[in-house]
N, C-alpha and C positions, 0 to 999 in steps of 0.2 A: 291906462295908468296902473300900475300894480302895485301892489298890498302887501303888506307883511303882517306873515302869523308866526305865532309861537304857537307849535304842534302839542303842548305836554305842559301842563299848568294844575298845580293843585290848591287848594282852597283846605282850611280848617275842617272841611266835612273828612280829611284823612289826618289820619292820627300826627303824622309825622309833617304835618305843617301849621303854619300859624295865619294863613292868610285870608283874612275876611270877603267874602265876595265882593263887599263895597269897596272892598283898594284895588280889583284888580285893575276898574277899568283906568281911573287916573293914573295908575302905575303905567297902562299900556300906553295913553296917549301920549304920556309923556317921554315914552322909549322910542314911540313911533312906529307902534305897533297896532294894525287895524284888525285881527281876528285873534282870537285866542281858543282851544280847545282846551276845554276845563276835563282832568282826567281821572279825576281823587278815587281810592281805592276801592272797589267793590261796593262804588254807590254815584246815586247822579245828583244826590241832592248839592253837590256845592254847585254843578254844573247848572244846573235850575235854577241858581239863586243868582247867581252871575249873570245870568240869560235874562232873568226877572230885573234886576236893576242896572241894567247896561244900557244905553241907548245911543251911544257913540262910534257902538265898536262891534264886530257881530262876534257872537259866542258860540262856538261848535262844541254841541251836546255831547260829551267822552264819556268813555269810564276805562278806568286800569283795570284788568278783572285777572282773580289771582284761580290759575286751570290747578289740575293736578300736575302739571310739569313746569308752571311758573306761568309769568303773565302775558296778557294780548292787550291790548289796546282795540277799544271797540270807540270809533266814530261816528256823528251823523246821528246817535242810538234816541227811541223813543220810551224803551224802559228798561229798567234795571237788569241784569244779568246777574246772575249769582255765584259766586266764589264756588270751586270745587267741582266744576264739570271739566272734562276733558279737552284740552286744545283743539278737536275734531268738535265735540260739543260747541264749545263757545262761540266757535268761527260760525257755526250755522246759525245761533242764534244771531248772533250779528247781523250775517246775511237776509233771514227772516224779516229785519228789520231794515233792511234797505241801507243799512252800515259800512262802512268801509276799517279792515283790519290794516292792523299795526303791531309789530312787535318792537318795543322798548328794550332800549338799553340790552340787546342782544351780544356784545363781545368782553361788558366790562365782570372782570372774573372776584372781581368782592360781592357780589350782589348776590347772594341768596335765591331773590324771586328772579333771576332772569332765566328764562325758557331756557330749558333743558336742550344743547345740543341734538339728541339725537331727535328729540319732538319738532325743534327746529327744521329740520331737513326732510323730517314726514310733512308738515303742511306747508314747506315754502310752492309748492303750485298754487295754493290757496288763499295765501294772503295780497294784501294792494302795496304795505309801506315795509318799511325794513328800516331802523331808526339805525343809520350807523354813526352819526353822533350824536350825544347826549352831553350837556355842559357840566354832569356831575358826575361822570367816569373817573373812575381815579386810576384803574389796573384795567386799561384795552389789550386783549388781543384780538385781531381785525382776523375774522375767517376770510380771505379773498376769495378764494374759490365757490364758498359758498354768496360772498357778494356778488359776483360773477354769474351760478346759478340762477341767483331771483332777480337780475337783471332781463338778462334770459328769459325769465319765465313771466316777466311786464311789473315786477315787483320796483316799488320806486325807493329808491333809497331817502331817506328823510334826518331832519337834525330837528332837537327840543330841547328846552333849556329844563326840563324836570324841575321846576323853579317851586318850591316851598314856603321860600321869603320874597317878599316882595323887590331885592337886590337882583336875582335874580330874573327875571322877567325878561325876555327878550335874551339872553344871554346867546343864545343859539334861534335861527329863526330862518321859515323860508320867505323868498321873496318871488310870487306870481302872482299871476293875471287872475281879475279878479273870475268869482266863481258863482251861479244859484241853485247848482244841487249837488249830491253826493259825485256823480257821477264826471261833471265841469270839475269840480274841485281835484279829483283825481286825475284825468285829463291833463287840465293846467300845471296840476304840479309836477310832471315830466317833464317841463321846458323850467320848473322853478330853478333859481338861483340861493346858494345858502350865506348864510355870515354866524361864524361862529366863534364863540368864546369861554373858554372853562371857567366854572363858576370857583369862585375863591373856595381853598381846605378847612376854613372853618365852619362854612354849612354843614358839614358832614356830624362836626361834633354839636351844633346846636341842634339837629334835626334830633340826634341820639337823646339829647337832654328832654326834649317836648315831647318825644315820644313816652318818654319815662316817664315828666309831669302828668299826662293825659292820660297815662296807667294809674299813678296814685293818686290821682283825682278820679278815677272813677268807682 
């Protein structure tokens, strides 16, 4: 029987969303959704706290971590990673930890933090995922060539709804067989199937608004 996860979930513990670990999981039953990777920005504590009051749904330990050339996605993870190490850095830490990489929202060209092309193409031998859809891209442009490369090189191409608001949730999501370690999970998701859906344009500017509340509130 196979499962559906949404790859890329943020929780309150990042600045730029509002969602309590306590909603995710009702949020997900209700989407139909059985795993979630909690991914909130250069920290695991929302991830922990999801994992701590979930007992319906399994919660894969994430973190977004922001390198010197933008960000990875580290899975699987057993402790924190810190902002400001090198994309060669991070990916090792990861691995140290039995992790499995991911780079987010790698083509959409509004994003600030997405990984620098050329750093891109130094460690695609080294990564596991390649998120070529994200439900909150606004301005894609799709590198083929380079999707093509990290195919090539066993890299799996993956979709996440980057989900903020609880509306969100499942927006994008894969669909495989289920998984009990880092290693299945990566496996299986080369035979996954995906369903996807752009998240509505006004996330963009509430994310912007909370971001700003949670500055002047601090």
């Amino acid at each position: 029987m196979n499962i559906s996860i949404d790859l890329h979930v943020h929780t309150r513990y990042s600045r730029c969303s509002s969602l309590s670990p306590e909603r995710i999981e009702p949020i997900a039953l209700q989407r139909g959704i059985d795993v979630v990777a909690i991914t909130d920005h250069n920290t695991m504590q929302g991830a922990r706290a999801v994992a701590f009051c979930s007992s319906r749904i399994k919660v894969i330990v994430g973190e977004e971590i922001r390198t010197t050339q933008g960000e990875l996605i580290g899975y699987f993870l057993n402790e924190e990673i810190p902002a400001g190490l090198s994309p060669q850095e991070t990916i090792a830490e990861i691995r140290r930890q039995g992790g499995l990489v991911s780079v987010p929202h790698p083509f959409d060209r509004l994003r600030s933090s997405r990984l620098q092309p050329d750093a891109l193409s130094e460690i695609i031998n080294w990564i596991d995922m390649l998120e070529t859809f994200n439900a909150r891209d606004i301005f894609t442009r799709r590198d083929e060539r380079l999707i093509v490369r990290a195919i090539e090189a066993g890299v799996v191409p993956v979709a996440g709804s980057d989900a903020h608001f609880g509306i969100e949730i499942g927006r994008a999501r894969v669909i495989m067989q289920p998984f009990s370690t880092p290693q299945e999970f990566l496996e299986n998701l080369r035979g996954a199937a995906t369903m996807t859906h752009k998240s509505p344009l006004w996330v963009h500017g509430a994310t912007k608004l909370l971001r700003l509340y949670k500055k002047m509130r601090d």
